[in-house]
C-alpha positions as CSV (number, residue, x, y, z in Angstrom):
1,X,13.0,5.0,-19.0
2,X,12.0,2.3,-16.8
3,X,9.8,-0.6,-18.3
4,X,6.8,-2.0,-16.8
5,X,7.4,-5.8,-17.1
6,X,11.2,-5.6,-16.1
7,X,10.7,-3.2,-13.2
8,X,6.8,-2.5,-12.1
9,X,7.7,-0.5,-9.0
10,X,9.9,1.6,-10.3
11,X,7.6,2.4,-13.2
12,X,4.8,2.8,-11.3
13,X,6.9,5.5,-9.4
14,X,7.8,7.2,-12.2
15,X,3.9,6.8,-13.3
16,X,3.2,8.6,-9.6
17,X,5.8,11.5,-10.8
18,X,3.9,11.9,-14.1
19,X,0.5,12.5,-12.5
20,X,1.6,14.9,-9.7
21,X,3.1,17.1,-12.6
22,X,-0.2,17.0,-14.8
23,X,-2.6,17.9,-12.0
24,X,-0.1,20.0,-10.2
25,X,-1.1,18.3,-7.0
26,X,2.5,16.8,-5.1
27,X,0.5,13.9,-3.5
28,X,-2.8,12.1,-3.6
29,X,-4.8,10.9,-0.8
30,X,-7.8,8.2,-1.8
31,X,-7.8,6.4,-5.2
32,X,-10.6,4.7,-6.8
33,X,-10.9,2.1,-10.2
34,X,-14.2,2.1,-11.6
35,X,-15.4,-0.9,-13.0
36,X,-18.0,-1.8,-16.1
37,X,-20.1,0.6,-16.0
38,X,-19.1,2.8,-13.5
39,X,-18.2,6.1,-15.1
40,X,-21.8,7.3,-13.7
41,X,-20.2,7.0,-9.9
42,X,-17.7,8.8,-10.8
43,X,-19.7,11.6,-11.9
44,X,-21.1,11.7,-8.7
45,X,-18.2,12.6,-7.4
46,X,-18.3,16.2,-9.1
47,X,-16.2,18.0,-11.8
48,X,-13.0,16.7,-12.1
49,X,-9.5,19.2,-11.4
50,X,-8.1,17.4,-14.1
51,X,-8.8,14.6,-16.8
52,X,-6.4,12.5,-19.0
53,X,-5.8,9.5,-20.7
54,X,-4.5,7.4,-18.9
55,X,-1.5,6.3,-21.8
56,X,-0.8,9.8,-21.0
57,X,1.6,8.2,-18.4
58,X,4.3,6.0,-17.7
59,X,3.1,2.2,-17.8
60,X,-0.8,2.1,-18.9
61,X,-1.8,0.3,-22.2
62,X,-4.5,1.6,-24.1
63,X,-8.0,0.4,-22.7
64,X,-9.3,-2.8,-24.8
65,X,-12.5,-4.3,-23.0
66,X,-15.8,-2.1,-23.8
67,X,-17.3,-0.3,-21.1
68,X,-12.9,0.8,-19.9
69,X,-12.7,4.2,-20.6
70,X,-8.4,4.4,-20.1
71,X,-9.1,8.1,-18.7
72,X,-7.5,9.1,-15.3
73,X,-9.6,12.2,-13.3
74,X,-8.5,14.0,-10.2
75,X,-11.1,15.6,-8.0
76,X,-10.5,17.9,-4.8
77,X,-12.8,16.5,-2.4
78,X,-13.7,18.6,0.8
79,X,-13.7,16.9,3.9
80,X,-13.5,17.8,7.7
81,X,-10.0,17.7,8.0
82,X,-9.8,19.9,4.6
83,X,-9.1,19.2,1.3
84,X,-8.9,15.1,-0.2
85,X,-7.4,14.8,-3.3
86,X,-8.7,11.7,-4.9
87,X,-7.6,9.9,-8.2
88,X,-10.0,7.8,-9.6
89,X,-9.2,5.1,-12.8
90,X,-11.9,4.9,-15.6
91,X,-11.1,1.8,-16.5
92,X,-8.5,-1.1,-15.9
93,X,-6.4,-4.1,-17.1
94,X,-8.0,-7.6,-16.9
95,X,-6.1,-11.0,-16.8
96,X,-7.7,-12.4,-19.4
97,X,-6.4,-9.9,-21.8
98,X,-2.9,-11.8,-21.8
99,X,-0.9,-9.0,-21.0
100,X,0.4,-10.3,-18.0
101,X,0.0,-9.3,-14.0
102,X,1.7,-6.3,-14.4
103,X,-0.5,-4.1,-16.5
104,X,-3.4,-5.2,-14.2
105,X,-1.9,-3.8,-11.2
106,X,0.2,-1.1,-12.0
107,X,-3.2,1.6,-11.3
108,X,-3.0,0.4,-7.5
109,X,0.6,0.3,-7.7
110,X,1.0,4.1,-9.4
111,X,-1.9,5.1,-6.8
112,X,-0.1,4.6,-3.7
113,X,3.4,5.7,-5.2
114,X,1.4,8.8,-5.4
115,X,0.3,8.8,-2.1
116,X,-2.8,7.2,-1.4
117,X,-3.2,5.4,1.8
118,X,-7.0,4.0,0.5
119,X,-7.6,2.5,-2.7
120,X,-11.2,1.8,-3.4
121,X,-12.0,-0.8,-5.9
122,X,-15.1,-1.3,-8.1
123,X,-16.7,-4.1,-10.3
124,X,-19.4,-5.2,-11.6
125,X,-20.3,-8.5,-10.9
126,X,-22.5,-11.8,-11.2
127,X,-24.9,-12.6,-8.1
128,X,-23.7,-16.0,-6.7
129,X,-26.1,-15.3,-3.8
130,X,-29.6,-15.8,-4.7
131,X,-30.4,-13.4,-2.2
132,X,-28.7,-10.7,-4.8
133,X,-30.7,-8.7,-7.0
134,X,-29.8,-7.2,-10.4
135,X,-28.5,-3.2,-9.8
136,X,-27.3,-4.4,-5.7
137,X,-24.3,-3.0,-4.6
138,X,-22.4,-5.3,-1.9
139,X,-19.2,-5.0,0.0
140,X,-16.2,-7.8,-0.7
141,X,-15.6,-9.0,2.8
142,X,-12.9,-11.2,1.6
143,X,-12.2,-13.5,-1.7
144,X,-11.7,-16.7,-3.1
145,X,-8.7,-16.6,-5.9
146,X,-9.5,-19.3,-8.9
147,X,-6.5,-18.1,-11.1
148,X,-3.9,-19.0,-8.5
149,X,-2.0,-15.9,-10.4
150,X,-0.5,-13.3,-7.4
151,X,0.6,-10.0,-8.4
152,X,3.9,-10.8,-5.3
153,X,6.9,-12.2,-6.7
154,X,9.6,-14.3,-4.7
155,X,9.2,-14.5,-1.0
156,X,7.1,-11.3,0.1
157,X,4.7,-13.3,2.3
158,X,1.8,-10.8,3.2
159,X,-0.9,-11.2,5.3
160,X,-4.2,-10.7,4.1
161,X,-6.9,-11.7,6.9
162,X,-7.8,-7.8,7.2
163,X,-7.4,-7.5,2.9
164,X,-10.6,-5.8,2.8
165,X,-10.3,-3.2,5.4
166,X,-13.1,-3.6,8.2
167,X,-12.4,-0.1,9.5
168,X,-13.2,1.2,6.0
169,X,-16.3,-1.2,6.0
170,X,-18.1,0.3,8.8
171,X,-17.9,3.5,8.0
172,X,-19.3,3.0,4.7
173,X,-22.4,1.2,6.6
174,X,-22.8,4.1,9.0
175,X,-23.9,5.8,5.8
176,X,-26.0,3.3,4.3
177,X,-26.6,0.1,6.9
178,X,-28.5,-1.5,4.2
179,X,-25.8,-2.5,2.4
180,X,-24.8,-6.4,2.1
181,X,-21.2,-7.7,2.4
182,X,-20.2,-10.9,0.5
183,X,-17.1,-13.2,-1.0
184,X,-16.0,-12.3,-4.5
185,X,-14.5,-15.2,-6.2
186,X,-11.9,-13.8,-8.9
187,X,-12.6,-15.4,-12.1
188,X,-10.1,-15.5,-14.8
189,X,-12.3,-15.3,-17.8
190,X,-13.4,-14.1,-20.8
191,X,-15.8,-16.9,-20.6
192,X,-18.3,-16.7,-18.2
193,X,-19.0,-20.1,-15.8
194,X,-20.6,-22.4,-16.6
195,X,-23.7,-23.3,-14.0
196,X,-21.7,-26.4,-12.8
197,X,-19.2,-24.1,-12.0
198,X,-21.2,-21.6,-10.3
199,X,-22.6,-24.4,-8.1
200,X,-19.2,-25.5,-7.6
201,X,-18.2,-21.8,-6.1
202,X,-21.5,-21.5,-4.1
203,X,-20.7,-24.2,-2.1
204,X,-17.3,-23.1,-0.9
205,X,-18.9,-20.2,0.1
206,X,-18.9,-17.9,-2.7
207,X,-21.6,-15.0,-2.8
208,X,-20.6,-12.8,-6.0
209,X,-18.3,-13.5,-9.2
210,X,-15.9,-11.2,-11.5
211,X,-12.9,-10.7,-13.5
212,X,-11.0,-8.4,-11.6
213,X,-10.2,-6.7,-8.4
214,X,-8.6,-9.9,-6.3
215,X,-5.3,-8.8,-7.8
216,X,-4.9,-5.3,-7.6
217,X,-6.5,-5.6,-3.8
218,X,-3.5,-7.6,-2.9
219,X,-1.0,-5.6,-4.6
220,X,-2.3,-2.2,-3.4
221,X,-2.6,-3.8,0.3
222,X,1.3,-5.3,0.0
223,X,2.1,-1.5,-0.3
224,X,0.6,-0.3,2.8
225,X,-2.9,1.3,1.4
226,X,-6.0,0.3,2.9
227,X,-8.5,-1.6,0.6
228,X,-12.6,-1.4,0.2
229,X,-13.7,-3.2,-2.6
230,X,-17.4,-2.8,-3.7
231,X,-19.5,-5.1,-6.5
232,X,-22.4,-4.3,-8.4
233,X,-24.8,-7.1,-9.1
234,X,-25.2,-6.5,-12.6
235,X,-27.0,-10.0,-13.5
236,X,-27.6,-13.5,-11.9
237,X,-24.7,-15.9,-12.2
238,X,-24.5,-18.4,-14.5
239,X,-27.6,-21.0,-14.2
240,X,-29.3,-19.3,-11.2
241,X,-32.2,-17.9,-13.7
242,X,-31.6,-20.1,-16.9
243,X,-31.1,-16.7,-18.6
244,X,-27.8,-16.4,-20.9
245,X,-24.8,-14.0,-19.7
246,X,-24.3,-10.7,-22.0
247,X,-21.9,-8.6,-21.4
248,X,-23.4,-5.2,-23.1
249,X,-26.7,-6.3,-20.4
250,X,-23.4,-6.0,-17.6
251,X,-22.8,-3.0,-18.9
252,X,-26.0,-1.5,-19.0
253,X,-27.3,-2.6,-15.4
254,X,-24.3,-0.9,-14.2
255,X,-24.8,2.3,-15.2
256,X,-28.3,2.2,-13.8
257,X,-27.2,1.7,-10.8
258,X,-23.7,3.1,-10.0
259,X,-25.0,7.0,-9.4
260,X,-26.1,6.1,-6.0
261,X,-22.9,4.7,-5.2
262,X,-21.2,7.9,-6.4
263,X,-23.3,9.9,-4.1
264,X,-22.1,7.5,-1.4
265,X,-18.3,7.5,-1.9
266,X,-18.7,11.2,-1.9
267,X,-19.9,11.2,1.5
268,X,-17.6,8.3,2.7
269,X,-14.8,9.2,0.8
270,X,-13.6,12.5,2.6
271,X,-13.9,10.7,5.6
272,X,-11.0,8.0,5.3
């Protein structure tokens, strides 16, 4: 039995293995992790083929953040070409748990191990930008890292000016051209910044701050898949209202508003 920590890859290979045999589907085409709040979007998508926890397989931890379901879905998607099979993640690994890199990145890794040439990642998010409202989905054009913590070990120098694929970009504003696109800066947490801090970010060009996504982008893009990241403005950064940060408030905005980005991935999605 391979072990995560010692040997990621080929765990998250053997992770690949375990989902094609419990949704009887050899391959995968499009992955998605949903973020805080996001279940709703993935509801969108339809009725699942098949639904699991995700300790059900080789590698995941049990979920420990509320809001992180730990279930695994795969949907069958109908798109001009035929069939997509999609796998979407309920749920994720932070950094700030302590558990290490590898747990956080081991869904993108397992995803395409399995298959999938585009890995769509989710968040929710605070509003840097005070052009941002509360319940605004925005596209990550690219990122600033402030945990200097990479998911690429040794020297595997990868290029990441296209991280954020612009192909995948466009398409998705062809469906909805209203959509903003903005820097994520990846924020190590638990705490939430501080309004200096936020200041600090804003001017190095920083529209939108989380907890997540920066590394599993880089380590599904090392791998070949194509990445589209997508934030939800779930509240105001730190200091940019005077209000105080609450994470059940995070968790609540984004369910309000993830439905309609559900509907949208399941227009864009059979596309890719």
């Amino acid at each position: 039995m391979t072990d995560l920590y010692s040997d990621p890859l080929a765990t998250a290979v053997s992770a690949a293995a375990s989902i094609a045999t419990l949704t009887g589907k050899p391959a995968h085409h499009v992955a998605l992790v949903m973020g805080s709040g996001w279940i709703s979007a993935a509801d969108a998508l339809g009725q699942p083929t098949h639904e699991f926890p995700a300790t059900d397989v080789p590698g995941f931890l049990p979920p420990t953040v509320q809001g992180h379901g730990g279930v695994i879905r795969s949907y069958d998607l109908q798109g001009p070409n035929g069939t997509i099979h999609a796998l979407v993640f309920l749920g994720r690994t932070h950094l700030y748990e302590g558990k290490g890199i590898e747990p956080v990145v081991h869904g993108v890794r397992t995803a395409v191990k399995a298959g999938c040439a585009v890995v769509v990642l989710t968040n929710a998010c605070g509003g840097i930008n005070r052009d941002y409202h509360v319940g605004q989905p925005v596209l990550i054009r690219d990122h600033i890292s402030m945990t200097a913590v990479s998911p690429l070990i040794g020297a595997d120098f990868v290029d990441l000016t296209d991280l954020y694929s612009k192909r995948i970009r466009e398409l998705v504003k062809q469906e909805d051209p209203s959509l903003a696109e903005g820097v994520y800066v990846h924020w190590r947490g638990p705490a939430y910044e501080t309004p200096a801090e936020i200041n600090m970010l804003r001017t190095v060009g920083a529209d939108l701050v989380g907890m997540s996504t920066v590394p599993e982008a880089i380590a599904a893009h090392a791998l070949g898949a194509e990445v589209l990241g997508i934030s939800l403005v779930t509240n105001a950064a730190a200091g940019v209202t005077g209000e105080k940060l609450n994470h059940e408030e995070v968790i609540a905005a984004g369910k309000a508003a993830a439905g309609r980005m559900g509907e949208l991935l399941g227009k864009v999605l059979p596309q890719l």
